[in-house]
C-alpha positions as CSV (number, residue, x, y, z in Angstrom):
1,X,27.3,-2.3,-33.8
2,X,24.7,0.1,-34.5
3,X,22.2,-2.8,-35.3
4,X,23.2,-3.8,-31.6
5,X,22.5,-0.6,-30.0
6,X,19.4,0.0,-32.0
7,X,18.1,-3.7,-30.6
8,X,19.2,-3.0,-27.1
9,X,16.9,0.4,-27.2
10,X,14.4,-1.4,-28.6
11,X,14.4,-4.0,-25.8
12,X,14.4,-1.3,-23.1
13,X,11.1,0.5,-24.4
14,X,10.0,-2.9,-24.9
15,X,10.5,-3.8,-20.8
16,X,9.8,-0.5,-19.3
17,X,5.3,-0.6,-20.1
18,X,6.0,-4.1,-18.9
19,X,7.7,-3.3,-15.9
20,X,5.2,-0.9,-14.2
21,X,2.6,-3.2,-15.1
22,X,3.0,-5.4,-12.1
23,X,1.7,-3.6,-9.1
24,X,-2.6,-3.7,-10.4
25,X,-5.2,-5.6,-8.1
26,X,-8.8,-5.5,-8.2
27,X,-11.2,-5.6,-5.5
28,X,-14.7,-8.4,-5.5
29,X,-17.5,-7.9,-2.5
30,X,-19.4,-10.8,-1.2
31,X,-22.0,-7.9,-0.7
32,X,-22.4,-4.4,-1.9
33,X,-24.7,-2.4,0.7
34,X,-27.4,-0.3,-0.9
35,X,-30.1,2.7,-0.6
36,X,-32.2,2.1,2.6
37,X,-29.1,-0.2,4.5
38,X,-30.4,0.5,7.9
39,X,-27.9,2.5,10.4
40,X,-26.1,1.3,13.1
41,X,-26.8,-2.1,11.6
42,X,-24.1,-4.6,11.0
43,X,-23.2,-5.5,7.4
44,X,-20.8,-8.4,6.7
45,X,-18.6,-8.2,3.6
46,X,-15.7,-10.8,2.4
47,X,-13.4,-8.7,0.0
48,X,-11.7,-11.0,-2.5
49,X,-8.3,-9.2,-3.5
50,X,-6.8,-10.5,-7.0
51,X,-3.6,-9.3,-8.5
52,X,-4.1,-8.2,-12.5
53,X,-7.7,-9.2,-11.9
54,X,-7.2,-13.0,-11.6
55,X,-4.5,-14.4,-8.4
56,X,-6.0,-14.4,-5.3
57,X,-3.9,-11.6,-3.5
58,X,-2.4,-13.1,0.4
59,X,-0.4,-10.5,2.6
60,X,-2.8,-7.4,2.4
61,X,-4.8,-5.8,4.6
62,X,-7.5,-3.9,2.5
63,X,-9.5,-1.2,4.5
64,X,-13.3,-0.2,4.2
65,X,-14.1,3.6,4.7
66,X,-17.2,5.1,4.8
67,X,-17.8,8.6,4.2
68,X,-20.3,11.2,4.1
69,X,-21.2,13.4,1.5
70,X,-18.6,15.9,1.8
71,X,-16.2,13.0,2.1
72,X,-15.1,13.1,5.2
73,X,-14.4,9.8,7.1
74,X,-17.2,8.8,9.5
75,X,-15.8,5.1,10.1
76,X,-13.0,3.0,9.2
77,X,-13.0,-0.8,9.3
78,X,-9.7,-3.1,8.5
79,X,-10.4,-6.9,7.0
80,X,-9.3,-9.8,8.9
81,X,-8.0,-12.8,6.5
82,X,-10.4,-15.3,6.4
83,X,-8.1,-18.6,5.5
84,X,-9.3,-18.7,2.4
85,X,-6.4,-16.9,-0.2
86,X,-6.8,-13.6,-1.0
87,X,-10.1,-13.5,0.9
88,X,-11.0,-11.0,4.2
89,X,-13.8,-10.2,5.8
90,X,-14.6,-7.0,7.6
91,X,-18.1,-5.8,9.4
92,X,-19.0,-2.6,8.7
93,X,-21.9,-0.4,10.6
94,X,-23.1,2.5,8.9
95,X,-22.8,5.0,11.8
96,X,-25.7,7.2,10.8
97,X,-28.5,8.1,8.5
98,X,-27.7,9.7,5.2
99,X,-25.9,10.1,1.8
100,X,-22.8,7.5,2.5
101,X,-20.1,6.8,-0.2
102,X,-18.4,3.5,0.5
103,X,-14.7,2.5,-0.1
104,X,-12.3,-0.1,-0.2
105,X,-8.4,0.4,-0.1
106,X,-7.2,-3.0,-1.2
107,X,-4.0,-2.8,0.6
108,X,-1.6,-4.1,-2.2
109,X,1.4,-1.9,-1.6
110,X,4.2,-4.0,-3.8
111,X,5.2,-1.9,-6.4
112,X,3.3,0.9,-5.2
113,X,0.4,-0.1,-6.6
114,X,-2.0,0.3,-4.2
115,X,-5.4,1.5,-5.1
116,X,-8.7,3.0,-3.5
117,X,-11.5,1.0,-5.1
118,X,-14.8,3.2,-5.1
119,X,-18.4,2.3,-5.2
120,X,-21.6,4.7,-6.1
121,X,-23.2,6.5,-3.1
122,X,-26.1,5.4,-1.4
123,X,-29.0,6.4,1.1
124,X,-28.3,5.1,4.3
125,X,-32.3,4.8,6.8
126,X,-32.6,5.9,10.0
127,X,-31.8,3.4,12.3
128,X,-35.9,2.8,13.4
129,X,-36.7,3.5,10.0
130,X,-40.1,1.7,9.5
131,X,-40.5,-0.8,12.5
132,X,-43.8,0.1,14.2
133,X,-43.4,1.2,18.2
134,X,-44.6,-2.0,19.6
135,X,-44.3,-0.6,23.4
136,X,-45.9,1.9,23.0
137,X,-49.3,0.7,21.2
138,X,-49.6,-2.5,23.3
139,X,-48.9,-0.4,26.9
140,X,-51.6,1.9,25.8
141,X,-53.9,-0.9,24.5
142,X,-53.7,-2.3,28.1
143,X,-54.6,0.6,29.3
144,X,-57.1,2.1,27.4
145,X,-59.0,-1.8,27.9
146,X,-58.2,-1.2,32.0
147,X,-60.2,2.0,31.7
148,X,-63.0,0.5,29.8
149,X,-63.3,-2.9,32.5
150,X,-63.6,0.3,35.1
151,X,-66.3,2.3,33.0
152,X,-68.3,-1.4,32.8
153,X,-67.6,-1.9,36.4
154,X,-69.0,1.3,37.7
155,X,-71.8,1.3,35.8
156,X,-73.1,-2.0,35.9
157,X,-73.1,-1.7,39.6
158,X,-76.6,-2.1,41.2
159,X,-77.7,1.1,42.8
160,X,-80.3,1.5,45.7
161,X,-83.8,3.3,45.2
162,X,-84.0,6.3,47.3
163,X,-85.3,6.0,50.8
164,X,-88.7,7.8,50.6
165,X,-89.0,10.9,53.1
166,X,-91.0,10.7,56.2
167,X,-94.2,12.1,56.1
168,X,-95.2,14.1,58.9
């Protein structure tokens, strides 16, 4: 009898790791945006979900966050399923210039398992950040070359000698 109760105890330490060990997923990015990602831009990501690492994950809804350096939220953006299993996709649009830390909440509630999935800040540009102002320099091309044709025109123009004075 004891040999039984002594199994049965056993068994139940055994199963009870085991048991808890169910509710894990991790989180893959088609895409991972990095230092200099342009503001305001759109950035496509497909987020593969896979429960214990390796079965793609169906029924979630996994969430990217962005926040700012203090952590608070600045935008929140839910993944559609694509069709594909355990695959989503979700643009995101770094609102504005700045230190950024990205995150994805993979959405995997069974068990209570759920997890936030983090990823190293970055350095998000200005949105303009290094384009040249094309308006500007070609409008005042034009018009510094309209000036010049005038200049050229104005002094190229023939000019009459001076009527002599009548002599008296």
């Amino acid at each position: 009898m004891k040999r039984l109760l002594a199994l049965a105890v056993f068994a139940a330490a055994a199963l009870v790791p085991a048991a808890g060990a169910g509710g894990w997923a991790t989180v893959q990015l088609s895409a991972v945006p990095t230092d200099g990602t342009k503001a305001g831009t759109t950035f496509p990501i497909d987020v593969t979900v896979l429960q214990h690492g390796r079965t793609p994950l169906d029924g979630v809804t996994p969430v990217v966050r962005i926040r700012d350096g203090q952590r608070n939220v600045l935008a929140q953006y839910r993944a559609e399923p694509t069709g594909k299993p355990g695959v989503y996709h979700v643009d995101v649009v770094f609102p504005r210039a700045g230190l950024a830390m990205f995150e994805v909440y993979d959405g995997f509630e069974t068990y209570g398992g759920a997890q936030t999935h983090t990823y190293a800040p970055i350095e998000i540009a200005p949105k303009g950040g290094g384009s040249a102002p094309w308006l500007p320099i070609v409008a005042g091309t034009l018009l510094a070359g309209a000036l010049a044709a005038a200049v050229l025109l104005v002094l190229r123009r023939p000019r009459r000698a001076p009527e002599a004075a009548p002599q008296a």
